[in-house]
C-alpha positions in Angstrom: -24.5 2.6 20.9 -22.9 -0.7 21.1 -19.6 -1.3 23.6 -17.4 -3.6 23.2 -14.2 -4.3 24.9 -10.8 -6.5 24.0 -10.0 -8.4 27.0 -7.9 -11.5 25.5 -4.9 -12.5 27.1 -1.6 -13.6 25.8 0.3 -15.9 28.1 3.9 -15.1 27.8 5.7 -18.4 29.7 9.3 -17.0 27.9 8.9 -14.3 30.6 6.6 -15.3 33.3 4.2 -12.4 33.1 1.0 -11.9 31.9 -0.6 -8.7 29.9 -3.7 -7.6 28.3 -3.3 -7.6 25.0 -4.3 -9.7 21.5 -4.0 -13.5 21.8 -1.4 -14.7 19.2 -0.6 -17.8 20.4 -1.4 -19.8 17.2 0.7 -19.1 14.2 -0.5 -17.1 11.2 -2.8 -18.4 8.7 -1.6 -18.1 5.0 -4.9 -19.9 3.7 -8.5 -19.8 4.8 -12.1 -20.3 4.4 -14.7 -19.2 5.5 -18.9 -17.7 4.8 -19.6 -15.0 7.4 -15.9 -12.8 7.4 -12.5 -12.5 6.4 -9.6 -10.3 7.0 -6.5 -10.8 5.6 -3.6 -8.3 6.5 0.3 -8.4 6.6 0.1 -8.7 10.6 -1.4 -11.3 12.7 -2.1 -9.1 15.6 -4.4 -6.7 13.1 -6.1 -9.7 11.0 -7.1 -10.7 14.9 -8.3 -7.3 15.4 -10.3 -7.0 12.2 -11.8 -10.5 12.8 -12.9 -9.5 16.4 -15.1 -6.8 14.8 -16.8 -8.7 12.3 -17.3 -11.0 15.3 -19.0 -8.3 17.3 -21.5 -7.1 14.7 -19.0 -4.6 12.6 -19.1 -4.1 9.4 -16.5 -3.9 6.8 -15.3 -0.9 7.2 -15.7 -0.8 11.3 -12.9 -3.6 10.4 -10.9 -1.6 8.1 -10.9 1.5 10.4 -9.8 -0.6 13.4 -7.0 -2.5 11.2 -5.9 0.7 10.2 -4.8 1.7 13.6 -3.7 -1.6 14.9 -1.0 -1.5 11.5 0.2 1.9 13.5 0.8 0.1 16.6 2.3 -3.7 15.4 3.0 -2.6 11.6 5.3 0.6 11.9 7.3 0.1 9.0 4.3 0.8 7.1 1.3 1.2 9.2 1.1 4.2 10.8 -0.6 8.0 11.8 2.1 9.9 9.8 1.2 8.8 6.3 -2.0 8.2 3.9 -3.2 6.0 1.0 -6.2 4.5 -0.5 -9.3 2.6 -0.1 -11.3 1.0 -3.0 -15.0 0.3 -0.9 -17.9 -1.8 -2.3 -21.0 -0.5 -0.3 -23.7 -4.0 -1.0 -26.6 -1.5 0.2 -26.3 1.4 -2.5 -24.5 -1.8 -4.5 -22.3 1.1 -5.3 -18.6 1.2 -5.7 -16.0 4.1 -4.7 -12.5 5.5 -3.9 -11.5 7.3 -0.6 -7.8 9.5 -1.8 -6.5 10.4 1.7 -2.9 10.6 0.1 -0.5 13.1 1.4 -0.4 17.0 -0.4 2.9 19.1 -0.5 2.8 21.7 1.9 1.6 25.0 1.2 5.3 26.2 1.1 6.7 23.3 -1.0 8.1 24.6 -4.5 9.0 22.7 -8.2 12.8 22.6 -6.8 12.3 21.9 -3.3 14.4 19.8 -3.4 17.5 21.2 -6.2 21.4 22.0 -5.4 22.6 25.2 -6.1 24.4 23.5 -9.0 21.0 21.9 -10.6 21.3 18.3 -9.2 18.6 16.7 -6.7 19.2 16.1 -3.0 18.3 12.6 -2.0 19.3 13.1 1.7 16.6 16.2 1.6 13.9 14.4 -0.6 14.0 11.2 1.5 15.4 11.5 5.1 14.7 15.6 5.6 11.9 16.9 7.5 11.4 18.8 4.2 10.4 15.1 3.0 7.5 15.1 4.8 3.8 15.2 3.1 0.7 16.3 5.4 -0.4 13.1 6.6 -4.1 11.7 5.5 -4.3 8.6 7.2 -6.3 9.9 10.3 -9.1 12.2 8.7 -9.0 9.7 5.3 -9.6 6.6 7.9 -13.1 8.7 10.2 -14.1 9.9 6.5 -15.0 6.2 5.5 -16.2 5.5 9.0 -18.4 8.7 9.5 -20.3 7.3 6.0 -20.2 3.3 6.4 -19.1 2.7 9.6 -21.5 0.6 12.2 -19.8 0.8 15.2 -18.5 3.1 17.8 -15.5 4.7 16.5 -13.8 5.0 20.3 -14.8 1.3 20.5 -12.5 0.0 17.4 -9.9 2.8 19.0 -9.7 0.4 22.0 -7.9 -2.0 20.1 -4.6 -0.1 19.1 -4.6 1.2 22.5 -4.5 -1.5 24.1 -1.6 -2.7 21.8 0.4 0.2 22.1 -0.2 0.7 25.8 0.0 -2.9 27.5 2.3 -4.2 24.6 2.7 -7.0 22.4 5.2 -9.3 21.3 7.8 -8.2 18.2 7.0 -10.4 15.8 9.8 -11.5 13.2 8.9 -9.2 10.2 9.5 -6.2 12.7 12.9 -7.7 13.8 13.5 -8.2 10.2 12.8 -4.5 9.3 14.4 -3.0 12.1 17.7 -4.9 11.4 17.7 -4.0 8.0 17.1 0.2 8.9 19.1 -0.1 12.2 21.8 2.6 10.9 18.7 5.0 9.8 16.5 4.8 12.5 19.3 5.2 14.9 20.5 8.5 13.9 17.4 9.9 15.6 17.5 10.1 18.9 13.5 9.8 19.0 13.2 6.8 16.8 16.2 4.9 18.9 14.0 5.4 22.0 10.9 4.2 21.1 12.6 0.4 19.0 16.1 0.4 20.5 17.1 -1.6 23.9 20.2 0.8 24.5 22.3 0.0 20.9 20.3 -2.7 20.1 16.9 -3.1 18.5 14.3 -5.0 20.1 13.9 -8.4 18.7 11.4 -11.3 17.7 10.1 -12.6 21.3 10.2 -8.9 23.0 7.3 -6.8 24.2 7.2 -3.3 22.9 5.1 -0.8 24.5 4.8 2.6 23.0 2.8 5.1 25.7 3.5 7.9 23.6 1.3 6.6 20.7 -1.1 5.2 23.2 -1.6 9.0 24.4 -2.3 9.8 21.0 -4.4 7.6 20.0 -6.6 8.5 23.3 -6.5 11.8 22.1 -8.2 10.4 19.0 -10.2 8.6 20.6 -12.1 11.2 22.7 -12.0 14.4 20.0 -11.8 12.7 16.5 -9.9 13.7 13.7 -10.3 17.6 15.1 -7.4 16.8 17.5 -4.7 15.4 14.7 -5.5 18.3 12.0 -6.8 21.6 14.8 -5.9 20.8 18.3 -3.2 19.8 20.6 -2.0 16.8 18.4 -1.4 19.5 15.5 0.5 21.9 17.6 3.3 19.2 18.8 3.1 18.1 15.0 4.2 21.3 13.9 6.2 22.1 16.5 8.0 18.8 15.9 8.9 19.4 12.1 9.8 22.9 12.5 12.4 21.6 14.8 13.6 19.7 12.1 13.7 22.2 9.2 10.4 21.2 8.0 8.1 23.8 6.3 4.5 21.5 7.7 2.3 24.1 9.1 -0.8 24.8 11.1 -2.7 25.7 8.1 -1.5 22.8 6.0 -2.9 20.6 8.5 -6.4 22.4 9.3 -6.5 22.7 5.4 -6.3 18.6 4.7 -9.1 17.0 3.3 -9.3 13.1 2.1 -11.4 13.4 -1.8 -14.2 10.8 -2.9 -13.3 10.0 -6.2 -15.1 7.7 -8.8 -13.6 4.3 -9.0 -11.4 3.6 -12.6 -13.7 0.6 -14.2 -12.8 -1.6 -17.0 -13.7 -5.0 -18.3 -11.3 -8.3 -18.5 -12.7 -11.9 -19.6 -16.6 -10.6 -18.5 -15.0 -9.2 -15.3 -15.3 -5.7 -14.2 -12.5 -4.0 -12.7 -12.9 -1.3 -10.1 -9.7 0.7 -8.7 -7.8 3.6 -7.7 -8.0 6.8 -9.9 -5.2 9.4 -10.2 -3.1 10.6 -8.2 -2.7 6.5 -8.1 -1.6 5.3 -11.3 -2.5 1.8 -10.4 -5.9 1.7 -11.6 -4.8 3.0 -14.7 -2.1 1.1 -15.6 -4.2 -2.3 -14.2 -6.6 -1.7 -16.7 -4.6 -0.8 -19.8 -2.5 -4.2 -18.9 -5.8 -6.3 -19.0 -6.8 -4.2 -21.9 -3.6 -4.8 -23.6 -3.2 -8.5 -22.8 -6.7 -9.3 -23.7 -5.4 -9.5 -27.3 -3.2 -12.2 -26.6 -3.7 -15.9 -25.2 -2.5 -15.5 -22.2 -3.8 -19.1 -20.6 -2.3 -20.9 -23.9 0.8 -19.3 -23.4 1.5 -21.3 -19.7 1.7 -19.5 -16.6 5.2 -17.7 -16.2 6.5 -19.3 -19.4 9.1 -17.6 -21.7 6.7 -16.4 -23.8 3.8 -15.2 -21.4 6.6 -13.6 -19.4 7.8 -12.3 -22.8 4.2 -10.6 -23.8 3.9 -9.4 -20.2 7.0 -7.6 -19.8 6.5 -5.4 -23.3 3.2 -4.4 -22.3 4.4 -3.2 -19.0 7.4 -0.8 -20.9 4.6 0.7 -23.0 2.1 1.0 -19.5 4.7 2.3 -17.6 6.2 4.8 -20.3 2.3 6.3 -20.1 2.4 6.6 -16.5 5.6 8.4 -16.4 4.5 10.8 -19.2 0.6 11.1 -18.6 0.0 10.7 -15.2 -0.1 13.4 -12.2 -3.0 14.6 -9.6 -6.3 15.6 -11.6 -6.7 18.3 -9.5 -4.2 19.8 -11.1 -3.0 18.3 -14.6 -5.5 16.9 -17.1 -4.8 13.1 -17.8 -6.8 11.1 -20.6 -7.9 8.8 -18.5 -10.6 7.9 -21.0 -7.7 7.3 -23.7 -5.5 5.3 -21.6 -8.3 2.9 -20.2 -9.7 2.4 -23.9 -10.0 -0.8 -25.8 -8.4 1.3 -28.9 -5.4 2.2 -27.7 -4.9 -0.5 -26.3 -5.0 -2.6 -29.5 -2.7 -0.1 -31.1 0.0 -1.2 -28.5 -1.1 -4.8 -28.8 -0.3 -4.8 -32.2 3.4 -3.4 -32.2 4.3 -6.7 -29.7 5.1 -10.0 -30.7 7.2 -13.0 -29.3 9.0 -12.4 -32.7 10.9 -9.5 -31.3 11.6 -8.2 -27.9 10.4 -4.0 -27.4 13.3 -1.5 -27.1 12.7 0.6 -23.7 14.6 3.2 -25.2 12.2 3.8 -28.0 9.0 3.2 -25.8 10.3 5.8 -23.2 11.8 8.6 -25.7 10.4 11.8 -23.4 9.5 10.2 -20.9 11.0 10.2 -17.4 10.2 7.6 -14.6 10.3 8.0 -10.6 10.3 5.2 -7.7 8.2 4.0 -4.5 9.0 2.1 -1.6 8.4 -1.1 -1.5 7.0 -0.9 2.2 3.6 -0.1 1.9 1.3 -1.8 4.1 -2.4 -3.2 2.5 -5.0 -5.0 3.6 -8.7 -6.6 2.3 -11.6 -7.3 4.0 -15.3 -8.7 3.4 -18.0 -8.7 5.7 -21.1 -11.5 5.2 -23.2 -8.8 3.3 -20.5 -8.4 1.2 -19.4 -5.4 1.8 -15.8 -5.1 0.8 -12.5 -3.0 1.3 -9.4 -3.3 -0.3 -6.7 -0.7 1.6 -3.0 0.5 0.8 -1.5 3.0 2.8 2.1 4.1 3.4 4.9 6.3 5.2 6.9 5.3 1.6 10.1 4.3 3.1 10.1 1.5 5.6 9.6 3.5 8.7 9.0 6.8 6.4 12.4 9.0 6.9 13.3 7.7 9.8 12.1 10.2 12.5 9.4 10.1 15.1 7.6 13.1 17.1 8.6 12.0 20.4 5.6 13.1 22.4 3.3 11.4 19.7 4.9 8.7 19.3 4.4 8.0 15.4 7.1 7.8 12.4 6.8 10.9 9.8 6.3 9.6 6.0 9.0 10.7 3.0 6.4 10.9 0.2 7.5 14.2 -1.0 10.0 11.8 -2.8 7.2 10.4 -4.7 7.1 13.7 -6.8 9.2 14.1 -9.7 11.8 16.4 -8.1 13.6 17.5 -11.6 12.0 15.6 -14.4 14.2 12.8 -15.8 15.9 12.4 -12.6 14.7 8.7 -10.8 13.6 8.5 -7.5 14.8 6.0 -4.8 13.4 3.3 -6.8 14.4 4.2 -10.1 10.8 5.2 -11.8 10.9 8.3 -13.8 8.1 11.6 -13.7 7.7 14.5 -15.6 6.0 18.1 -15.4 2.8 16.3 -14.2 4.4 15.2 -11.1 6.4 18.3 -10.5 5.7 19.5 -6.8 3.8 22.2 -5.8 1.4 23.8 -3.1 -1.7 20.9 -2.1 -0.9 19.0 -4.9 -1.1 14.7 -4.2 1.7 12.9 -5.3 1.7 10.3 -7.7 1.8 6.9 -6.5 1.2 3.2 -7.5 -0.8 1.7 -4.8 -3.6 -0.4 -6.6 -6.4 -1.0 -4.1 -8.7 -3.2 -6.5 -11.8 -5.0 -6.3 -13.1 -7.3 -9.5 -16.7 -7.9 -9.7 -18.3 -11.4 -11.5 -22.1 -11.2 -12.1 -22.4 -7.9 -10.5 -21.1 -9.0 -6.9 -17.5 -8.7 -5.5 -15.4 -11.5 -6.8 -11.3 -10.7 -6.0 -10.5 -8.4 -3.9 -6.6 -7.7 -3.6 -3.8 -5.1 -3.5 -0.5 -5.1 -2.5 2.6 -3.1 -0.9 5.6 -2.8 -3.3 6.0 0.5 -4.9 6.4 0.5 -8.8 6.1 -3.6 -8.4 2.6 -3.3 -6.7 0.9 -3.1 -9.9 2.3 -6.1 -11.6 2.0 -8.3 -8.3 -1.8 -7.4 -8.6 -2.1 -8.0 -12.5 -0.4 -11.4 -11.9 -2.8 -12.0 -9.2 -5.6 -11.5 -11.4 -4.7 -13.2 -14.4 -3.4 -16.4 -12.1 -7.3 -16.5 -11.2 -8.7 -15.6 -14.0 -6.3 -17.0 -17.1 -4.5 -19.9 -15.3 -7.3 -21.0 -13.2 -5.8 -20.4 -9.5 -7.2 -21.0 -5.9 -6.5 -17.3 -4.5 -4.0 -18.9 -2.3 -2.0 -20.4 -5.6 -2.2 -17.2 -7.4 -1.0 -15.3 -4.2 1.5 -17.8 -3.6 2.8 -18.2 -7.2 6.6 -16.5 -8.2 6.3 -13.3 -9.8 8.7 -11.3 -12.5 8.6 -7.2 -12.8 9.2 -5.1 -15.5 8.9 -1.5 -15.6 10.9 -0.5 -18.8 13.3 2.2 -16.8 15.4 0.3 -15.9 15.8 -1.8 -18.1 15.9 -5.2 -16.3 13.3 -8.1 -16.1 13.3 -8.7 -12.0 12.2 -12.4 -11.5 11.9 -14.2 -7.4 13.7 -16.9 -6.8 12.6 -20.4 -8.4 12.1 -20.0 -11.9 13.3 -22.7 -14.3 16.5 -22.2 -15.8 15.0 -23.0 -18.9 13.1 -20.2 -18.7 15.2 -17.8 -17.7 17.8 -19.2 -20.6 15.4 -18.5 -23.1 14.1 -15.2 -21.6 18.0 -14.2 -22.0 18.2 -15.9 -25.4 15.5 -13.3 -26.2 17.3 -10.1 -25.0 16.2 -9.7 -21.9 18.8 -8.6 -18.9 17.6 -10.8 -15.9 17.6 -9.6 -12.2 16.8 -11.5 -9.4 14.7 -10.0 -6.6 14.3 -11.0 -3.4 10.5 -10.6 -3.2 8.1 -9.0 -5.0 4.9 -7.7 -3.6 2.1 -9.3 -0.2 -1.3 -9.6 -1.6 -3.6 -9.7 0.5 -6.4 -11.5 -1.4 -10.2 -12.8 -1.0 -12.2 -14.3 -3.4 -16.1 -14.7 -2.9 -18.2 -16.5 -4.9 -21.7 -18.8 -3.8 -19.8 -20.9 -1.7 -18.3 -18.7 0.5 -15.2 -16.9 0.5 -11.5 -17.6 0.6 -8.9 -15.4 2.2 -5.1 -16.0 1.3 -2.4 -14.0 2.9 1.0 -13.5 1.0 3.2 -16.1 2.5 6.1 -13.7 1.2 5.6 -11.5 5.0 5.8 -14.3 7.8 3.4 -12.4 10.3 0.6 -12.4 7.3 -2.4 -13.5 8.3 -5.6 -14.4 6.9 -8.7 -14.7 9.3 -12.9 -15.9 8.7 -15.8 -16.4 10.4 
């Protein structure tokens, strides 16, 4: 068995004290290279974690499963106990590649109208901020489930970390501040939540230490009985307990009932690349796929990265890709989806050949029955690459930025909202305005659909880009623009990560552009038809490349605490 232990100190002059905890004294790293390692994550303080365990003879995944907690400790808008996702793994041993679902399932209770008035309408306030909102979390069985099979290292050994984090402290870094300003009035309408970020009335802020001994008894819990203690023991009583105090319908039997699911990895080809990512219930490897697929038919690279009419092409393929989501897609468990259709060359050229610079694509017409639902754009995800080459690409979620808003007080972790992510009455939109239909609909065990894109592209048969991103409905365009900035336009990974991004997603009906474009562009966009939005941000990818030389990491300068880390 091999020990390890964290002892790195993090001289705090501002106060004059002293603690235990993860060194972040230099600022994060946006850009690196390196031949051994890399991390790259959305938080410094978990890219150093992630680092420290390539460093001490870990594999990829001994990284991944020891980011994966520190993100609950330093990330909790996003990272977190209370929530799932999914991982897209590249074992160099078996030279096989595969899918971990630990996504949430609707309790056994949960019904089609859940969520319905008396009068026919849908509840936000119960879909979003109830404890009826609530999904059976993944996250802790899906994270041991891809350690138990690929994992190097002592399990209680990467635990160490995110105790240490959430028991000694660390410092509030500014995308925290930043979140917890912009969900004060939320977060502070539960008395739980208020305690554990709030200094009195007022949240803590970027400079601050935040220590959290409720989570840090958790996680100690975790450390010394597994995954048994979160799903069958004392963790799962106080659980329950917790959201049946609340006027959640979570159970005993939902929880000792979870299981995460291998799935087979969604594979296609773009430009003599092969694509590996996330089957259903994601709809990101899908709809990646069918946007190379679709795309291929066109000259992208001639076209000019984010010119009128690249932006043009791009936006009318996503209205058709999305329309398909929203009408084909929904947890094969339980509703068939032609996969094998959707991912084909063929019907992909059939869509390729009704768009044209010539004419702008009506939504209206692309959409006809179908109905579209919405994410949060606060997912967390992160990549990483060992020197064998083993490689992870990770998104996982609570939905909402800090999930609905409350937190089991003796646990100390946030509860996620992803029963939104269902199609509560098809037609309706969720929070984020994408539309779902009968394949969607809730019921009993059943995933919900979601968009997270954990991807990894392979050149000559060996890992090439790995990426993903946070963002909701928008995390599948940020990673097709990733790709195609690499692949068409000839980016560095830290260009293509860094490059301004658009979003369309036919319903609504707006293309969303960042900041920066050139009016020219934007003229002629409107000239076309188009009705322009801009958006503040769109998507973090967290990127490597690897090729002979080595590999290089970028982190998505878009999160100021991103970090990117080699060896």
């Amino acid at each position: 068995m091999i020990k390890h232990r964290l002892n790195l100190v993090i001289s705090l002059s501002l106060l004059g004290i002293f603690l235990t905890a993860i060194q972040i004294s230099s600022a994060p790293l946006f850009y690196i290279k390196a031949k051994n390692g890399m991390v790259s994550t959305q938080d410094h303080y978990a890219s150093k974690v992630g680092l420290d365990v390539l460093k001490k003879g870990g594999n990829a995944v001994d990284a991944a499963y020891a980011i994966g907690y520190a993100l609950a400790v330093t990330h909790p808008q996003a990272g977190n106990l209370g929530g799932g996702g999914f991982m897209v793994l590249y074992d160099a041993n078996s030279d096989k590649t595969v899918a971990l679902d630990y996504r949430e399932k609707a309790p056994l209770a949960a019904h089609k109208d859940l969520f319905l008035l008396e009068n026919g309408k849908v509840s936000k306030t119960k879909s979003r901020f109830s404890a009826l909102s609530v999904g059976v979390p993944g996250t802790v069985l899906g994270l041991e489930t891809a350690h138990q099979r690929y994992g190097r290292l002592d399990r209680k050994v990467l635990l160490d970390y995110a105790i240490k984090l959430a028991e000694k402290g660390f410092v509030v870094q500014d995308d925290l501040e930043i979140a917890l300003k912009r969900y004060k009035v939320n977060l502070e309408k539960h008395e739980e939540t208020k305690a554990m970020f709030f200094k009195g009335d007022n949240i803590y802020k970027t400079g601050d230490i935040l220590k959290q001994p409720a989570l840090a008894k958790t996680l100690k819990r975790i450390k010394k009985h597994g995954s048994k203690d979160f799903y069958h023991g004392k963790i799962a009583k106080q659980l329950v307990r917790y959201i049946k105090s609340k006027g959640g319908i979570i159970t005993k039997d939902d929880l000792q009932r979870y299981q995460p699911v291998w799935r087979d990895v969604v594979t296609g080809e773009y430009k003599n690349l092969r694509i590996a990512s996330m089957p259903p219930p994601s709809s990101g490897g899908i709809a990646l796929i069918q946007s190379l697929n679709i795309l291929s038919h066109f000259d992208i690279r001639a076209m000019g990265h984010n010119s009128a009419e690249t932006m043009h092409i791009m936006s009318d393929t996503l209205k058709y890709v999305y329309s398909d989501r929203a009408r084909y897609l929904g947890d094969t468990d339980f509703v068939d989806v032609p996969i094998k259709k959707l991912i084909s060359k063929q019907y992909a050229e059939t869509i390729a050949n009704k768009i044209s610079t010539q004419n702008i694509v009506n939504s209206d017409d692309v959409f006809q029955d179908a109905v579209s639902i919405q994410e949060s754009t606060d997912t967390t995800h992160f990549v990483v690459v060992d020197k064998d080459g083993n490689s992870v690409s990770n998104t996982y979620t609570l939905n909402f930025t800090f999930g609905n808003g409350m937190l089991a007080p003796k646990l100390g972790f946030l509860l996620n909202n992803e029963m939104d992510d269902f199609s509560a009455k098809p037609g309706v939109p969720n929070a984020y305005g994408l539309i779902g239909n009968e394949q969607n609909s809730i019921e009993p065990e059943k995933r919900m659909l979601s968009s997270m894109t954990p991807t990894i592209m392979f050149k000559n048969n060996k890992p090439f880009i790995i990426t993903g991103s946070p963002g909701g409905s928008q995390i599948i365009t940020t990673v097709l623009q990733v790709i195609l900035n690499v692949v068409d336009h000839g980016m560095t990974i830290r260009d293509a990560v860094s490059a301004k991004r658009f979003h369309h997603q036919g319903k609504p009906d707006y293309l969303f552009v960042e900041k920066g474009f050139s009016k020219e562009t934007i003229k002629e966009l409107k000239e076309k038809g188009f009705l322009i939005k801009e958006a503040g941000s769109i998507g973090s990818a967290q990127s490597i490349t690897r090729d002979d030389e080595g590999m290089l990491g970028a982190a998505d300068p878009r999160k100021k605490n991103a970090s990117a880390l080699g060896l």
